[in-house]
C-alpha positions in Angstrom: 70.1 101.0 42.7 72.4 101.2 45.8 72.6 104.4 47.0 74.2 105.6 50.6 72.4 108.5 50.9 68.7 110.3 50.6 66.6 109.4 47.5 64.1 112.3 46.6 61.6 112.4 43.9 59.6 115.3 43.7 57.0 116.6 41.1 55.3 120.0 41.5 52.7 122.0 39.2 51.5 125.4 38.7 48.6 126.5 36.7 46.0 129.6 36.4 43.2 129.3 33.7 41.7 133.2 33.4 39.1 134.1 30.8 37.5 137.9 31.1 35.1 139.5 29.0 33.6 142.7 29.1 31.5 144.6 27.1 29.0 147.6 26.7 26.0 148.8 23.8 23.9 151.2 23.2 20.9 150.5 20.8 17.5 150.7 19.7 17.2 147.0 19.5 19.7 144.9 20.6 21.0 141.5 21.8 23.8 141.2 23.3 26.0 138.0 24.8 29.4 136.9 26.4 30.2 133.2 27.7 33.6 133.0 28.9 34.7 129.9 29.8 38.5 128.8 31.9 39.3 125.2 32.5 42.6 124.4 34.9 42.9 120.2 34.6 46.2 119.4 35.2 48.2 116.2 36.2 50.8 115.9 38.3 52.4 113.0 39.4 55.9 111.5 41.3 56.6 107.7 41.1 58.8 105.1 41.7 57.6 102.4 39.3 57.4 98.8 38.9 60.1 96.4 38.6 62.7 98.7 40.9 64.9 97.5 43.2 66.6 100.3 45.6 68.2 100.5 48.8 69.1 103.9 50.2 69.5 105.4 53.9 65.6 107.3 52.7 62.7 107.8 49.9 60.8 110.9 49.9 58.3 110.9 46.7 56.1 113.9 46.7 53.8 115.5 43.9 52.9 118.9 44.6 50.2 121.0 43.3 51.4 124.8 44.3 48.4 126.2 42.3 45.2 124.9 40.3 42.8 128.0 39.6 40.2 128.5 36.9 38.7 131.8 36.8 36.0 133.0 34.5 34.8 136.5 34.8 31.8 139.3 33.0 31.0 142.1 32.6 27.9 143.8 30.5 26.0 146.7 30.3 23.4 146.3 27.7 21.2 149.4 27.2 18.4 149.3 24.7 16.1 152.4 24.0 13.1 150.5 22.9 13.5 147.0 23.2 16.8 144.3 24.1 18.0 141.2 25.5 21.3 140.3 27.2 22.8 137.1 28.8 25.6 135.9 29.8 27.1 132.8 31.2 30.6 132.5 32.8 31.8 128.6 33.6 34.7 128.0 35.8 36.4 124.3 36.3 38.9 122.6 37.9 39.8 119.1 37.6 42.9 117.3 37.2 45.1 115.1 39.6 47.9 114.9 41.6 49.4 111.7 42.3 52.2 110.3 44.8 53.2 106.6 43.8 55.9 103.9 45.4 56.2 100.6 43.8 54.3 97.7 41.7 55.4 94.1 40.8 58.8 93.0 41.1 59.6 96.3 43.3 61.7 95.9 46.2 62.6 99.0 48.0 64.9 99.0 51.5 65.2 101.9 53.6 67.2 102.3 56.8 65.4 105.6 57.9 61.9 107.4 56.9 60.0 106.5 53.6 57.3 109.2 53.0 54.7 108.9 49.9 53.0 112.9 49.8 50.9 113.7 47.5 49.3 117.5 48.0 47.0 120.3 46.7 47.8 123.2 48.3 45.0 125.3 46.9 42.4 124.3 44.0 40.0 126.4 43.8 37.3 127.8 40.7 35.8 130.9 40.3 33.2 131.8 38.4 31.4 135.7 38.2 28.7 137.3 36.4 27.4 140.2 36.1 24.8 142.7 33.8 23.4 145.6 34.2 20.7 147.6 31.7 17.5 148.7 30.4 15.1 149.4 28.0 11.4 149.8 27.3 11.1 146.7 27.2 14.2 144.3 28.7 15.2 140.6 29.9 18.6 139.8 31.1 20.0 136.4 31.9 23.1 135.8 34.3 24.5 132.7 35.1 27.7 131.3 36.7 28.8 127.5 37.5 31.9 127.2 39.2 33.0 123.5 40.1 35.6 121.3 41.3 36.3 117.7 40.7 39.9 117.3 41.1 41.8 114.2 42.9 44.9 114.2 45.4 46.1 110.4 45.9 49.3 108.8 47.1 49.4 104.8 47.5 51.8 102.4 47.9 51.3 99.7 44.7 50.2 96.3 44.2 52.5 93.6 44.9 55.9 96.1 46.8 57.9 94.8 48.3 59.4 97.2 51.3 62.2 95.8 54.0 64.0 97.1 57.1 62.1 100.7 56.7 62.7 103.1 60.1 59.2 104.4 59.6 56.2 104.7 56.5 54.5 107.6 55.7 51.6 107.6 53.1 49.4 111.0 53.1 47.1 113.1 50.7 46.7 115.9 51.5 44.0 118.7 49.8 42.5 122.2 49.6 39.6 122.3 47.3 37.0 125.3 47.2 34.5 126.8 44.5 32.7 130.1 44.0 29.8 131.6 41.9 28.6 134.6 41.8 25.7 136.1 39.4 24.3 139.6 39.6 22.0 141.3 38.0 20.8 145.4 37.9 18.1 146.2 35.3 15.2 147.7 34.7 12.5 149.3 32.1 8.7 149.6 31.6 8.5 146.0 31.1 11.8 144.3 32.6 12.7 140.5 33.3 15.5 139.5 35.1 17.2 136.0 36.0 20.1 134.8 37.2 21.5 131.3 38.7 24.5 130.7 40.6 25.5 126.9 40.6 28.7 125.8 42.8 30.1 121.8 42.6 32.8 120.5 45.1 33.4 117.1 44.9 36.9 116.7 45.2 38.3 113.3 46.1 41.5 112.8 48.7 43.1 109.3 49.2 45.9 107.5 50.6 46.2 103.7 50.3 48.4 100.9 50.9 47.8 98.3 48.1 47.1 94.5 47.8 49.7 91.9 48.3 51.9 94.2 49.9 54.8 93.0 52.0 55.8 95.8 54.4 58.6 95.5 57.2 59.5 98.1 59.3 61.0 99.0 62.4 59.2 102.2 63.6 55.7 103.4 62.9 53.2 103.0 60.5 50.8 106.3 59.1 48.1 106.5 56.3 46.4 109.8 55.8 43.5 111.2 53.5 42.9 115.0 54.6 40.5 116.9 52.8 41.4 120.3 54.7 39.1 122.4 53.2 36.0 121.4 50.5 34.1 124.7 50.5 31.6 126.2 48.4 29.5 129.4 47.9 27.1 130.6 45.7 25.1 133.9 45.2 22.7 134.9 42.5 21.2 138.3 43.3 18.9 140.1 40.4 17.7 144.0 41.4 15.6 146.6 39.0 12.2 147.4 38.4 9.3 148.6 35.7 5.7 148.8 35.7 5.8 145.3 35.1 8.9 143.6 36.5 9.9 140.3 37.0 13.1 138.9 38.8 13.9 135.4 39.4 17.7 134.3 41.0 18.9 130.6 42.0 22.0 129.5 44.4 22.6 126.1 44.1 25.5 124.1 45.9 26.8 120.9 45.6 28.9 119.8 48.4 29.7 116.1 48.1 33.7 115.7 49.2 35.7 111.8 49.5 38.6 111.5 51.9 39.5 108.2 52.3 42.2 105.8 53.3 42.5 102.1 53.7 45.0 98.9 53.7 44.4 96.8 51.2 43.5 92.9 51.6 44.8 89.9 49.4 47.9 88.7 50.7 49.0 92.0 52.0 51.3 91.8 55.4 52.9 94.4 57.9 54.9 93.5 60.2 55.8 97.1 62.5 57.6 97.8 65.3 55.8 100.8 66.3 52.2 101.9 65.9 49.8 101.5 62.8 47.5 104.3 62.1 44.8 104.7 59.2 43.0 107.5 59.2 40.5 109.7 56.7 39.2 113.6 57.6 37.2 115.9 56.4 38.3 119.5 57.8 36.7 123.0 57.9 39.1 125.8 58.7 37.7 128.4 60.5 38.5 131.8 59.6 37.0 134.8 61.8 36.8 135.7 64.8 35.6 132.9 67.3 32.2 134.0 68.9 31.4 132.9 72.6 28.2 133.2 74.6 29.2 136.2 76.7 27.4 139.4 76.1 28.5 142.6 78.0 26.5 144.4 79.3 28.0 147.7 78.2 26.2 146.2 74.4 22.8 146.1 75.9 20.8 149.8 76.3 17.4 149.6 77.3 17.1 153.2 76.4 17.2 152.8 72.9 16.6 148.9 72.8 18.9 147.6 71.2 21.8 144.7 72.0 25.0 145.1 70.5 27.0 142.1 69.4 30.9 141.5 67.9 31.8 142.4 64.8 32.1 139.1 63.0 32.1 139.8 59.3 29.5 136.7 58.4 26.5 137.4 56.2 23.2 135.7 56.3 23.6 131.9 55.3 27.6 131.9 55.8 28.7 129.0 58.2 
């Protein structure tokens, strides 16, 4: 292909998994259940493959993913006059990829100006939410949510490309991964017994690579970027009630195990760049809030009633 102008490849994705169930009894015996379950996996992906041969003023290939949500949602209120049981379970996951991709064997690609290779998520995130309420003489209610994320951003140039006479190279991934559960639980009875478990699992990868036996000429600079700008998680399990005999159990477990990487890769792979070469791999954590500092006033400190009085910053116990 000769082309005297911009060459743009572009692939984008949108997708929202929502289950919701909700329920309510009333009973001298019962048991009662509801397990929803959403799943958002998609795959996204912009080439230019093997075996081309293109020369063009630019090449911008970017795969976007706008949107990759699974959300899994209950509600139950399970009241039994003498005796019942209730559980329920909601199970939220994403997973999937999005992929950015220049090249292979017998690809030769010349460029006068910028060649970019972008490959994003712009927000992947699960949620997961469960919660039951009740009673009964006697009563045990289970609530559980798992809400995880395993999904991949990557964009490489390929094994054995070929790229001449380029102005400048950009390869970057680029990601926004997060995951919530929440369980709660409100019961109670003469004899009541209450559990819930919250289970949150991030471990999304981000990469950006330049393959083996790569030849790369170019006159300007040189970038390669794996940003994972946010891998968050948060989990809360919370069980309430009470009875002459009462037990409550709840679990929070998180998972936080996020990959950003980015490399050049060996073999015979050579780059010969006029400008500078830069490889680099982060792991980000926006902060949202309000920034604290160590100044106190002392219009917030009154001995009179002893108390100190601190900004408003909208954080609960355990929240970083």
């Amino acid at each position: 292909f000769d082309v005297s102008g911009a060459v743009v490849v572009r692939a984008n994705s949108d997708a929202y998994a929502q289950t919701d169930a909700s329920g309510g009894t009333g009973d001298a015996f019962g048991i009662q259940a509801l397990l929803p379950k959403a799943t958002a996996a998609t795959q996204t992906a912009a080439a230019v493959g093997s075996g081309v041969t293109l020369q063009a003023d630019s090449l911008d290939i970017k795969a976007t993913v706008d949107l990759r949500k699974a959300e899994a949602t209950d509600n139950l209120i399970a009241i039994s006059l003498l005796a019942g049981g209730a559980g329920t379970s909601a199970d939220a996951n994403v997973a999937g990829a999005v992929q950015a991709v220049l090249g292979g064997t017998a690809t030769t690609i010349a460029v006068s100006g910028a060649l970019d290779v972008v490959a994003e998520t712009a927000n992947g995130t699960a949620v997961a939410r469960a919660e039951l309420g009740g009673g009964g003489i006697l009563n045990v209610q289970v609530a559980l949510a798992d809400a995880s994320n395993t999904a991949s951003t990557q964009a490489w140039i390929a094994d054995g490309t070929r790229i001449t006479d380029a102005g400048s190279v950009n390869v970057k991934a680029d990601s926004k991964d997060t995951a919530t559960a929440t369980s709660n639980v409100a019961s109670g009875g003469l004899i009541s017994g209450r559990g819930t478990r919250a289970d949150t699992t991030v471990t999304p990868s981000t990469q950006a690579w330049i393959g083996r036996d790569v030849r790369l000429d170019l006159r300007g600079s040189l970038r390669v970027d794996a940003i994972a700008q946010t891998a968050e998680g948060d989990a809360s399990a919370t069980a309430a009630g009470g009875g002459a005999i009462d037990v409550g159990v709840s679990l929070a477990n998180i998972d936080i195990r996020p990959t950003a990487q980015a490399w050049i890769g060996g073999g015979g792979t050579r780059i010969d760049a006029g400008g500078n070469v830069a490889v680099n791999a982060e792991l980000r954590q926006q902060q949202v809030g309000k920034q604290l500092d160590d100044n106190l006033a002392h219009s917030g400190v009154s001995i009179a009633n002893d108390t100190i009085s601190f900004t408003g910053h909208g954080l609960s116990t355990g929240d970083v």
